[in-house]
MIDOSE-1310 file (N, C-alpha, C; in nm, 2 decimals, decimal comma, always signed):
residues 240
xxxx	+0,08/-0,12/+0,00/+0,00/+0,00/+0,00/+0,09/+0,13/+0,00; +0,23/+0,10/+0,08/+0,28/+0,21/+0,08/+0,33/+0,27/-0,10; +0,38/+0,16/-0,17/+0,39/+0,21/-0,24/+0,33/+0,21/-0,35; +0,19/+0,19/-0,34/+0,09/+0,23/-0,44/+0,10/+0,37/-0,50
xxxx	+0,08/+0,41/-0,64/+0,06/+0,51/-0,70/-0,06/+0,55/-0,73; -0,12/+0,51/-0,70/-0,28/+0,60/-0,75/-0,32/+0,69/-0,62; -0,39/+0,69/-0,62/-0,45/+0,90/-0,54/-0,55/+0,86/-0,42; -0,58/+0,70/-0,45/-0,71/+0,66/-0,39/-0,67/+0,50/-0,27
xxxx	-0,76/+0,45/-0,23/-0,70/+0,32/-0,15/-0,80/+0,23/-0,25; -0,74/+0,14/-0,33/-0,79/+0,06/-0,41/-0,78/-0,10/-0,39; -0,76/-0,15/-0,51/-0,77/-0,34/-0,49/-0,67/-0,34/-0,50; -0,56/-0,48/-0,43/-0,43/-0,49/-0,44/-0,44/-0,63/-0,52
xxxx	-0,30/-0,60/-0,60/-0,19/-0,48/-0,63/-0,24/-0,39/-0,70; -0,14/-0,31/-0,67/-0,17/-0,18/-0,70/-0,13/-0,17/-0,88; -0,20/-0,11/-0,97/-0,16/-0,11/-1,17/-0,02/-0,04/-1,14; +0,02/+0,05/-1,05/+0,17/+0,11/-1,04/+0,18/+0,16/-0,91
xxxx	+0,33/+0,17/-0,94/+0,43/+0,16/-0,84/+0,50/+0,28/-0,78; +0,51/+0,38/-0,67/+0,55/+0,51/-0,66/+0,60/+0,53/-0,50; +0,67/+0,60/-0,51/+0,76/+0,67/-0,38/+0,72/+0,79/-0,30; +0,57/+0,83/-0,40/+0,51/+0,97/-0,36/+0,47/+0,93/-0,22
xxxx	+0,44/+0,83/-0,20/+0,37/+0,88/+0,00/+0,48/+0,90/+0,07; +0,63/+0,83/+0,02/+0,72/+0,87/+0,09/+0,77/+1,00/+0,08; +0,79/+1,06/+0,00/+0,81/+1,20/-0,05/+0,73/+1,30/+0,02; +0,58/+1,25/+0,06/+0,48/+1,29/+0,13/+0,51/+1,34/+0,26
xxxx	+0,58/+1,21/+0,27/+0,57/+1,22/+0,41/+0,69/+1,30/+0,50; +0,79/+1,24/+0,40/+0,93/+1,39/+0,44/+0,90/+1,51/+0,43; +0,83/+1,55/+0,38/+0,78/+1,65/+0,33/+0,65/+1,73/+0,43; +0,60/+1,62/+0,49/+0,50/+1,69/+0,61/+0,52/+1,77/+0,78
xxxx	+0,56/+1,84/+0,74/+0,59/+1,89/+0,90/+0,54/+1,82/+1,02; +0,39/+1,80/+1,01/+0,32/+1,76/+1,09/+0,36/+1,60/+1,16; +0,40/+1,53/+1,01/+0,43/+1,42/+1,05/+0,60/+1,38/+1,11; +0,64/+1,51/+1,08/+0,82/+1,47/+1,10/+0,82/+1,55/+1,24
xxxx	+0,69/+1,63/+1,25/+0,70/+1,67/+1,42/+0,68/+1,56/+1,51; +0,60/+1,46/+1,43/+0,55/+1,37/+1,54/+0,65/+1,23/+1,54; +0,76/+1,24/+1,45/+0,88/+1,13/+1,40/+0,96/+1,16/+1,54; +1,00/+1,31/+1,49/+1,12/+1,41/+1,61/+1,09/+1,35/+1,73
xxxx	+0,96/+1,33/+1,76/+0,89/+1,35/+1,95/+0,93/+1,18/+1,93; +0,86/+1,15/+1,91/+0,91/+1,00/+1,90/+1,05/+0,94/+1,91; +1,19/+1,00/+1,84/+1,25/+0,94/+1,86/+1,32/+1,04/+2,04; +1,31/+1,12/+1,99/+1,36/+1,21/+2,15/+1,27/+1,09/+2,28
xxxx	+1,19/+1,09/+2,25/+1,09/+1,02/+2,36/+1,19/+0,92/+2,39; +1,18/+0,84/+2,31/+1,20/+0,68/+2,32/+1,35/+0,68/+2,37; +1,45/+0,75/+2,30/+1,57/+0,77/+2,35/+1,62/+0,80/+2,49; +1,53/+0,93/+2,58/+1,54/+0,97/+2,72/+1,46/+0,84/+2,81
xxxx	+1,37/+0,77/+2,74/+1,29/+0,69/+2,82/+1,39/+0,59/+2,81; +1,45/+0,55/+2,68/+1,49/+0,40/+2,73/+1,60/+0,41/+2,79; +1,74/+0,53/+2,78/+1,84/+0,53/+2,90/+1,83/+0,51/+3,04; +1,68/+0,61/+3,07/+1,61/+0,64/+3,20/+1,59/+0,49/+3,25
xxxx	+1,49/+0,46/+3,17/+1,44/+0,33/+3,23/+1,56/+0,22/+3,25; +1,64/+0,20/+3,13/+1,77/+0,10/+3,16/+1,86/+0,14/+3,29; +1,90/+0,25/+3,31/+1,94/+0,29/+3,42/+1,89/+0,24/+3,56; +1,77/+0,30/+3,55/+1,66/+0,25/+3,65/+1,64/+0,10/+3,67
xxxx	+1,64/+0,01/+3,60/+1,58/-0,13/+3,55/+1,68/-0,22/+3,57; +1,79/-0,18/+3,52/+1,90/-0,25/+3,62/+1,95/-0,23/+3,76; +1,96/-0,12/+3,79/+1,96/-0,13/+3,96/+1,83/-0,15/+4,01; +1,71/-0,20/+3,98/+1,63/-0,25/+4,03/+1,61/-0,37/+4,02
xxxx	+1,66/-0,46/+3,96/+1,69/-0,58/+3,89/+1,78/-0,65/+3,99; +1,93/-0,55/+4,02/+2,00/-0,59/+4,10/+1,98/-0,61/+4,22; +1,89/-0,53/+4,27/+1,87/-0,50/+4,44/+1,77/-0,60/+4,43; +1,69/-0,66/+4,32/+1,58/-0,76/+4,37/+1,63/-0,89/+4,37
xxxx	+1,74/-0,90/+4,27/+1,87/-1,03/+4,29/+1,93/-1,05/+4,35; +1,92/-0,96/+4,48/+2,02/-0,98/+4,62/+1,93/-0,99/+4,74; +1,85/-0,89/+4,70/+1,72/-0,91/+4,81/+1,66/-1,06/+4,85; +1,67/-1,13/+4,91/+1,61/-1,22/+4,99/+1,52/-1,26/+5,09
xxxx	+1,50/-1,11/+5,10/+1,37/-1,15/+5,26/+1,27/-1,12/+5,20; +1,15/-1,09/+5,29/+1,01/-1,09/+5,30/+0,97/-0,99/+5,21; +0,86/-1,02/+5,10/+0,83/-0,93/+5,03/+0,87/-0,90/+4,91; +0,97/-1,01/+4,84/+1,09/-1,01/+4,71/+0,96/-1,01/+4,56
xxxx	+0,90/-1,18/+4,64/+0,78/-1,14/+4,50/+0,68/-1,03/+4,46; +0,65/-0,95/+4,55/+0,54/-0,88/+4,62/+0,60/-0,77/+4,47; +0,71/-0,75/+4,51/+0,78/-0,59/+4,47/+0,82/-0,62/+4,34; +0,87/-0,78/+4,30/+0,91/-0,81/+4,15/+0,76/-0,77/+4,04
xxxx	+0,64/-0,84/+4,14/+0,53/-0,84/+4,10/+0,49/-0,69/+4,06; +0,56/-0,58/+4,16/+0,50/-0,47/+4,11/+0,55/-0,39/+4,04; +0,70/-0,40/+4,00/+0,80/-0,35/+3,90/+0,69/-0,40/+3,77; +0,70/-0,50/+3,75/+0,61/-0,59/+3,63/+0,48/-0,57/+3,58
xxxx	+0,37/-0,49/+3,68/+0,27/-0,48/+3,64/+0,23/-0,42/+3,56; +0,35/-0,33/+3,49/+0,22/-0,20/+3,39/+0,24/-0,40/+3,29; +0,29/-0,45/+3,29/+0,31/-0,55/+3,12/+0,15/-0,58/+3,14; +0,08/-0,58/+3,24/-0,04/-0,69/+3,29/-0,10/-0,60/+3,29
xxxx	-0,16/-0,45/+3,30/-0,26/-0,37/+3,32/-0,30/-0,33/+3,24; -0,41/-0,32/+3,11/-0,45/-0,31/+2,97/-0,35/-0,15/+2,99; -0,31/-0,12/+2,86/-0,25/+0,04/+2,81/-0,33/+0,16/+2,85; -0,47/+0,11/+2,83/-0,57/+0,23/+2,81/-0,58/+0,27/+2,95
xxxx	-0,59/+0,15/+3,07/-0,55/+0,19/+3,21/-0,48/+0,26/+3,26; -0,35/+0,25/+3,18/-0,25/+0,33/+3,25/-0,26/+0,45/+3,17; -0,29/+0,49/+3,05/-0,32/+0,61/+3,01/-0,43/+0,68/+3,09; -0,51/+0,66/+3,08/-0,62/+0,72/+3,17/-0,58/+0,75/+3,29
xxxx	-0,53/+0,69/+3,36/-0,49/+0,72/+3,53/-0,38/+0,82/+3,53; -0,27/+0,78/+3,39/-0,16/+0,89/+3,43/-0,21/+1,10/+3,35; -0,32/+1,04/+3,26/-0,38/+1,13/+3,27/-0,42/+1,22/+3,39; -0,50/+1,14/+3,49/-0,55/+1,22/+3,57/-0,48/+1,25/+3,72
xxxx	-0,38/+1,17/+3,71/-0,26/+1,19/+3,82/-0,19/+1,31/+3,77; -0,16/+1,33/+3,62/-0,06/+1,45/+3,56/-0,16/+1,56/+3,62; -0,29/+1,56/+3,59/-0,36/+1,68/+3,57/-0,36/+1,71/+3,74; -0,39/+1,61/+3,84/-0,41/+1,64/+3,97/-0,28/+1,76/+4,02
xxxx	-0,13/+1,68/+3,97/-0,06/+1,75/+3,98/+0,01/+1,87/+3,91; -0,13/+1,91/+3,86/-0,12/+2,04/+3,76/+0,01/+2,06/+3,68; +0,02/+1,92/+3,63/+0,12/+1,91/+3,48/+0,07/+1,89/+3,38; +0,06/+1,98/+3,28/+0,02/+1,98/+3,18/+0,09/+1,99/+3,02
xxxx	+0,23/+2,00/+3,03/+0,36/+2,00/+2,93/+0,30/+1,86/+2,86; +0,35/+1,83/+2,76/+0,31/+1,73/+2,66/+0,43/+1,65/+2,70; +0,53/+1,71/+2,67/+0,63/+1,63/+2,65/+0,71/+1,56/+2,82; +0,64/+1,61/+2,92/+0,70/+1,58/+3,09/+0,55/+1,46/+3,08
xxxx	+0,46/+1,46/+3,02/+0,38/+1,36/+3,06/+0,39/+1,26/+2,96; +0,40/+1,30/+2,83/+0,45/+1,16/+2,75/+0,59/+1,08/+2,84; +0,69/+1,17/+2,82/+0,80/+1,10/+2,91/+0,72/+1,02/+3,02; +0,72/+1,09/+3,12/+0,65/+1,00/+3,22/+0,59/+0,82/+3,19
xxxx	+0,47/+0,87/+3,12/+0,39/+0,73/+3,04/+0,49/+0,64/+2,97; +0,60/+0,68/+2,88/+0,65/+0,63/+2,83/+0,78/+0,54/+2,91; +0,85/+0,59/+3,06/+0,89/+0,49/+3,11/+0,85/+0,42/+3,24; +0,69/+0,46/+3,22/+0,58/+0,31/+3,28/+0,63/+0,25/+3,23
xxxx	+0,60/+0,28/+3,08/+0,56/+0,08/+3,00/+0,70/+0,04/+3,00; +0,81/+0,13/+2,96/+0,94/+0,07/+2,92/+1,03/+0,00/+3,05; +1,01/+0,00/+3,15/+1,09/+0,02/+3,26/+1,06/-0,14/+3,31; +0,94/-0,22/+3,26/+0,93/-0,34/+3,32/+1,05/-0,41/+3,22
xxxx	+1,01/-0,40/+3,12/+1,09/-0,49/+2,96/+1,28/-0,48/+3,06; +1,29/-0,37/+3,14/+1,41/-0,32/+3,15/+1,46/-0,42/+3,26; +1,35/-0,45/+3,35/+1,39/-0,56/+3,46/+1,44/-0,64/+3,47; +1,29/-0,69/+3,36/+1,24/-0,84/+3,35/+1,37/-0,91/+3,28
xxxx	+1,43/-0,85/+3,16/+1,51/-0,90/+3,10/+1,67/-0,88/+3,19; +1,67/-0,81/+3,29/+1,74/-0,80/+3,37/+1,79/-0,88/+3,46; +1,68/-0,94/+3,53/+1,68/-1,02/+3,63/+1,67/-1,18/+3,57; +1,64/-1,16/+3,44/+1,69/-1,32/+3,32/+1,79/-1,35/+3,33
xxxx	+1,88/-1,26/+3,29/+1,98/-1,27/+3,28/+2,09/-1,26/+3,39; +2,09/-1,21/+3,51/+2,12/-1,20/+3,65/+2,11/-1,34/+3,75; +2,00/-1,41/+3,70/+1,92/-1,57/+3,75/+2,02/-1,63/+3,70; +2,09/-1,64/+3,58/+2,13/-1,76/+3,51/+2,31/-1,76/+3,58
xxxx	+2,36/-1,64/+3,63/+2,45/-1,63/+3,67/+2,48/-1,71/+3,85; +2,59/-1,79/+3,80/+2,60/-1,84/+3,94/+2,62/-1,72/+4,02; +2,63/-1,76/+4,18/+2,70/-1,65/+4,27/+2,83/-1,70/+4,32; +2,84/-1,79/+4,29/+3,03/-1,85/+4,31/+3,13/-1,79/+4,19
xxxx	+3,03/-1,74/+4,11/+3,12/-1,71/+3,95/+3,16/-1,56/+4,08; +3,13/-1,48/+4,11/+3,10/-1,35/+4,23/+3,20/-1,39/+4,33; +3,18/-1,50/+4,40/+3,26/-1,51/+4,57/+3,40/-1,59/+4,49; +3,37/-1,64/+4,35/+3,56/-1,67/+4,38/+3,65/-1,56/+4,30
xxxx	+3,57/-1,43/+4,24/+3,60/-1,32/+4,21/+3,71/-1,25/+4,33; +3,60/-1,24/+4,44/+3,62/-1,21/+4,62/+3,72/-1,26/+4,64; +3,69/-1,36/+4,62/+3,80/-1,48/+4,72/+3,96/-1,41/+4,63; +3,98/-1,40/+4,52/+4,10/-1,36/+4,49/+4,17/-1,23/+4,51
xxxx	+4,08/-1,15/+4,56/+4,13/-1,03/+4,62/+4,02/-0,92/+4,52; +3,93/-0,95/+4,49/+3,84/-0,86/+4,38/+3,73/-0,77/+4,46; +3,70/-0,65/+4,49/+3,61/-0,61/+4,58/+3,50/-0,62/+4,53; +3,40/-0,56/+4,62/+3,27/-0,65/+4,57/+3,17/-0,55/+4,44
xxxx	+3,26/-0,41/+4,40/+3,24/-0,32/+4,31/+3,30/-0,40/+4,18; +3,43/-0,43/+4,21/+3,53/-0,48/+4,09/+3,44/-0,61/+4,02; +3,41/-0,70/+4,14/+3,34/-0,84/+4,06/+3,26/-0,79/+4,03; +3,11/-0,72/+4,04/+3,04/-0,68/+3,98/+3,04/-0,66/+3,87
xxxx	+3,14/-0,55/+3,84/+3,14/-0,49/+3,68/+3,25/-0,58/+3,61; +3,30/-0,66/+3,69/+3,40/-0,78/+3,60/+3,41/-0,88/+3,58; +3,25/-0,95/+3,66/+3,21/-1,08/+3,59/+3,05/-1,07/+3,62; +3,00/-1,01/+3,72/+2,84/-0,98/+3,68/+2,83/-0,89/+3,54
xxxx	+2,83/-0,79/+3,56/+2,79/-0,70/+3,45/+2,82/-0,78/+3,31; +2,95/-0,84/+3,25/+2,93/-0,86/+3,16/+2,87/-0,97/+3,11; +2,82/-1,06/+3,24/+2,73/-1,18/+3,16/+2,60/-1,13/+3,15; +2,60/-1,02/+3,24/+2,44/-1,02/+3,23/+2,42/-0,92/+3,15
xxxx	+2,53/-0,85/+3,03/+2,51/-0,75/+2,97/+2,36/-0,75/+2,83; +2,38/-0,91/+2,82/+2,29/-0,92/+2,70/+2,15/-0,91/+2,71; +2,10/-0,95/+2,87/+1,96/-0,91/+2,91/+1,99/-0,75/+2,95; +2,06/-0,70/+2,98/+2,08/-0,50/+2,97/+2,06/-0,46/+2,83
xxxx	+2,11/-0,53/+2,75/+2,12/-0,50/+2,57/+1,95/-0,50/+2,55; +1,94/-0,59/+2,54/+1,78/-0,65/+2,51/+1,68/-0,58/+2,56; +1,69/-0,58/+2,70/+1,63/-0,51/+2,77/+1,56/-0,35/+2,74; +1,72/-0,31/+2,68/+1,67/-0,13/+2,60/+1,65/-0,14/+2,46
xxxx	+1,67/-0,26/+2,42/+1,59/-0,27/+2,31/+1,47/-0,30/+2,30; +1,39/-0,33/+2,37/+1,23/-0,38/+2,34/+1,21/-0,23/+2,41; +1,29/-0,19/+2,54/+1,25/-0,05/+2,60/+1,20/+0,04/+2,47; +1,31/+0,04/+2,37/+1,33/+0,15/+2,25/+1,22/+0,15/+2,14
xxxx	+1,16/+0,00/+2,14/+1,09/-0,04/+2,02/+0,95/+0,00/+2,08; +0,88/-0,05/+2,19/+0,73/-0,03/+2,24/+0,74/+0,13/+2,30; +0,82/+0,20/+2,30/+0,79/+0,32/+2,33/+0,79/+0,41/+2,18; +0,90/+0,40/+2,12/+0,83/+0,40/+1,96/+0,69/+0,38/+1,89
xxxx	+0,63/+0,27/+1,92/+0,54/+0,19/+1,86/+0,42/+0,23/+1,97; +0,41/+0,25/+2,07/+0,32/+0,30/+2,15/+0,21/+0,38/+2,16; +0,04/+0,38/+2,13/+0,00/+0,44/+2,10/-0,14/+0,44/+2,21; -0,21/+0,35/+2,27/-0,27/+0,40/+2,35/-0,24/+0,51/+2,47
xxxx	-0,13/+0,46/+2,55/-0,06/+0,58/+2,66/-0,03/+0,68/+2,60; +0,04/+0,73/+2,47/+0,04/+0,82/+2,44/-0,08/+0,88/+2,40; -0,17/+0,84/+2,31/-0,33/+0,92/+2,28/-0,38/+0,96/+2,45; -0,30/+0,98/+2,54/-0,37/+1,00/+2,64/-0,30/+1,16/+2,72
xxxx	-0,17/+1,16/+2,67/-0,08/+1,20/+2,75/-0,02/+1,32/+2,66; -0,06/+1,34/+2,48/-0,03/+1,46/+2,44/-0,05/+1,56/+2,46; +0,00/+1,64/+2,37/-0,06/+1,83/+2,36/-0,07/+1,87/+2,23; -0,14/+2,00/+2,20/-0,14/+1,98/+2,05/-0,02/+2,00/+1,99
xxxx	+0,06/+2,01/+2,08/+0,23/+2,09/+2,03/+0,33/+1,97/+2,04; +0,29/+1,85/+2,18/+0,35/+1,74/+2,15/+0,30/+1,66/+2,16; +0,32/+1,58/+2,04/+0,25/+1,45/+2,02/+0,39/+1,33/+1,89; +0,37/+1,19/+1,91/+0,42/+1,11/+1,89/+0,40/+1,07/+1,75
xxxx	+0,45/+1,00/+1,65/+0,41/+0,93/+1,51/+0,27/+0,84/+1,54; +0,26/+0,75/+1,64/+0,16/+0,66/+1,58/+0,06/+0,76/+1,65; +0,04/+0,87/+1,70/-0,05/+0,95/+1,76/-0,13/+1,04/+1,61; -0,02/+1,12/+1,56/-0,02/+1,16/+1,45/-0,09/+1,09/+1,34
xxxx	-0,04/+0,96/+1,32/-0,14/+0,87/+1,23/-0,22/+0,84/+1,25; -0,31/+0,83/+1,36/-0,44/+0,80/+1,46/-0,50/+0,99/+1,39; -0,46/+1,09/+1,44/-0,51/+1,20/+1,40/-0,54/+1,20/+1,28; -0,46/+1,18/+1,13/-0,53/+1,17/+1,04/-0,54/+1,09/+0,95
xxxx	-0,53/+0,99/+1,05/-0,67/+0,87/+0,99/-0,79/+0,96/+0,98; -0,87/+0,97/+1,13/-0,94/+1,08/+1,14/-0,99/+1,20/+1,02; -0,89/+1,25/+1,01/-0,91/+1,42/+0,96/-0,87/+1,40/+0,79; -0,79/+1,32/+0,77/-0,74/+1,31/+0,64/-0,67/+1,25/+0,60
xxxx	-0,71/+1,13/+0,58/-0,68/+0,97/+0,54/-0,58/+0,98/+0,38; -0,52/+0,96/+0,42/-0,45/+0,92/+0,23/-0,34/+0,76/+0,26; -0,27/+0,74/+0,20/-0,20/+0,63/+0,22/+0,00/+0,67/+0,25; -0,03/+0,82/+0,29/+0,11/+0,87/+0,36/+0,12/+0,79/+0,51
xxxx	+0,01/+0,76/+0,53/-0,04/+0,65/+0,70/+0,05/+0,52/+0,68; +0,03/+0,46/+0,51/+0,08/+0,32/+0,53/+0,24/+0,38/+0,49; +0,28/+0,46/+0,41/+0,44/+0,50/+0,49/+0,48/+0,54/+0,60; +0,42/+0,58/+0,68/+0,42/+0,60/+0,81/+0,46/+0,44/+0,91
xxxx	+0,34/+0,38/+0,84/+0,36/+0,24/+0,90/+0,47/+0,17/+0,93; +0,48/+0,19/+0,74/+0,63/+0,12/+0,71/+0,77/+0,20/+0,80; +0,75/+0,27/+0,80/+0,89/+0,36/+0,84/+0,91/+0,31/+1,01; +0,78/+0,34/+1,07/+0,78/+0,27/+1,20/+0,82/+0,09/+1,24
xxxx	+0,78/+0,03/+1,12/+0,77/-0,14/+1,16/+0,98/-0,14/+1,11; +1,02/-0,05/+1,01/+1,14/-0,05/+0,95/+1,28/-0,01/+1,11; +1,18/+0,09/+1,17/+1,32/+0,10/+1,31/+1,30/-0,02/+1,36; +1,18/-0,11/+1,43/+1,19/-0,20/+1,45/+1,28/-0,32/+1,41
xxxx	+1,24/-0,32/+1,32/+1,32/-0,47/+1,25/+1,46/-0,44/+1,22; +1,50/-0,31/+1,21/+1,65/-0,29/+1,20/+1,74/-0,30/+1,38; +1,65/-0,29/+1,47/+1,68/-0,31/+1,56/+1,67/-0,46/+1,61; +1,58/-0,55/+1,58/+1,57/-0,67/+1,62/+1,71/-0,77/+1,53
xxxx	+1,77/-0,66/+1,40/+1,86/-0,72/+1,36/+1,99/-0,67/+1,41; +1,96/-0,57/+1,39/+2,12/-0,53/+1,46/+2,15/-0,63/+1,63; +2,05/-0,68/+1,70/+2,06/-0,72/+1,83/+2,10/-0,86/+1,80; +2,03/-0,89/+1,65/+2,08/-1,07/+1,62/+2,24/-1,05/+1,58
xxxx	+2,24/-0,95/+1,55/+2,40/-0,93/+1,50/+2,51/-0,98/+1,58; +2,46/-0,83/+1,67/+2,56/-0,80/+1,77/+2,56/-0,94/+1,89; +2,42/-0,96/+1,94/+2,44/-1,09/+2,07/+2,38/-1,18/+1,98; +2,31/-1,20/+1,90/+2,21/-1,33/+1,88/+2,10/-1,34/+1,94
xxxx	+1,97/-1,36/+1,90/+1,86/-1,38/+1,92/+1,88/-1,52/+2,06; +1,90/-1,63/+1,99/+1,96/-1,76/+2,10/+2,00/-1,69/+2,21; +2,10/-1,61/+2,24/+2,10/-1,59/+2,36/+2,05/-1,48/+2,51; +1,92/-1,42/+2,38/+1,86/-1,33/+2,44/+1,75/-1,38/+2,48
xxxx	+1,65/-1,52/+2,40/+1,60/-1,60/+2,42/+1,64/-1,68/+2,54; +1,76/-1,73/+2,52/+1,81/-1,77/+2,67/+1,85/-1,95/+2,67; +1,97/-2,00/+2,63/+2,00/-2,14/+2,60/+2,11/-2,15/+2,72; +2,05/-2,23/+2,84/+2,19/-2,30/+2,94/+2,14/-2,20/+3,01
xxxx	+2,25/-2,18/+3,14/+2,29/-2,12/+3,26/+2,45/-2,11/+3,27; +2,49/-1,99/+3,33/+2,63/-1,94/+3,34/+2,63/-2,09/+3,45; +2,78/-2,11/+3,44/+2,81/-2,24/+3,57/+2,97/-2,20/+3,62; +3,00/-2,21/+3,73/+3,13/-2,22/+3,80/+3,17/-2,38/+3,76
């Protein structure tokens, strides 16, 4: 569809072939406003949240006492609470606290959702690691800063990789929380395309599409590249 050449949405395939909706769409302010917000967004959110998501990750991998599942459970919940839920609540929490900036409440929304993906994949990868790979680090004279970042960190780097990459991609791709959380001045791509579906439909939407499903999949490749899918998936356990 994207690169249909006629004027209209017709029967596929399309009699010819054209580049105009892409042309279109470079070419639309409106739409490269809402490209801009989108990648700024997703970028502050997924550092923030990786930041965040692995020291929360770690302190729940060492944590042992009363209450471990309770708190993993609640790191985890926006994955389980329909989207439209948390848009609507963070709406009316923003407004209670008479925030009204587009872009301090999309952020916000946006490292809800991303901040579990940041954990979860966190604490995957942190499980699979013995703790004797850790205490015979110790035992050689290693402090408990040095083993960390010199045999924790780097096994568990591929659930940190992964981690900000799904962060990167559903905050990109994200459209209920954000239909909730714009302004007319900021607002996201798939928000944008939601608006004119609405107001003024053409098939610059299904380039829009494509351009969006395109960071994705260049990202799910580059991550096969760099670690491999296998071990982000997760084959074996680290072993002493």
């Amino acid at each position: 569809m994207s690169f249909d050449g006629r004027s209209y949405l017709g029967l596929f395939p399309p009699p010819e072939y054209s580049l105009r909706w892409y042309e279109r769409f470079f070419s639309d302010a409106y739409y490269l406003q809402g490209l801009k917000t989108s990648l700024i967004i997703a970028i502050i959110a997924t550092v923030v949240s990786t930041t965040i998501g692995v020291s929360a990750a770690i302190g729940l991998d060492r944590y042992q006492g009363i209450g471990k599942q309770a708190l993993e459970s609640l790191f985890l919940s926006p994955l389980v609470v329909p989207a439209v839920v948390i848009g609507f609540a963070l709406l009316m929490f923003f407004a209670a606290l008479g925030i009204f900036d587009g872009f301090t409440r999309l952020l916000g929304g946006h490292l809800i959702i991303t901040f579990p993906y940041t954990v979860r994949t966190t604490l995957a990868g942190l499980v699979g690691i013995r703790k004797s790979l850790t205490e015979a680090a110790m035992n050689l004279g290693a402090t408990e800063g040095q083993a960390f970042w010199d045999v924790t960190f780097p096994l568990a780097r591929t659930g940190i990789v992964a981690g900000s990459v799904f962060a990167f991609a559903f905050s990109m791709d994200d459209v209920a929380v954000s239909l909730f959380l714009t302004s007319p001045q900021t607002y996201t791509l798939p928000v944008a395309m939601i608006s004119m579906m609405r107001t003024n439909f053409d098939l610059t939407i299904a380039a829009a599409a494509v351009i969006l499903m395109t960071f994705t999949l260049c990202l799910i490749i580059i991550l096969d590249w760099v670690i491999g899918l296998d071990k982000i998936i997760g084959k074996g356990v680290y072993r002493s």
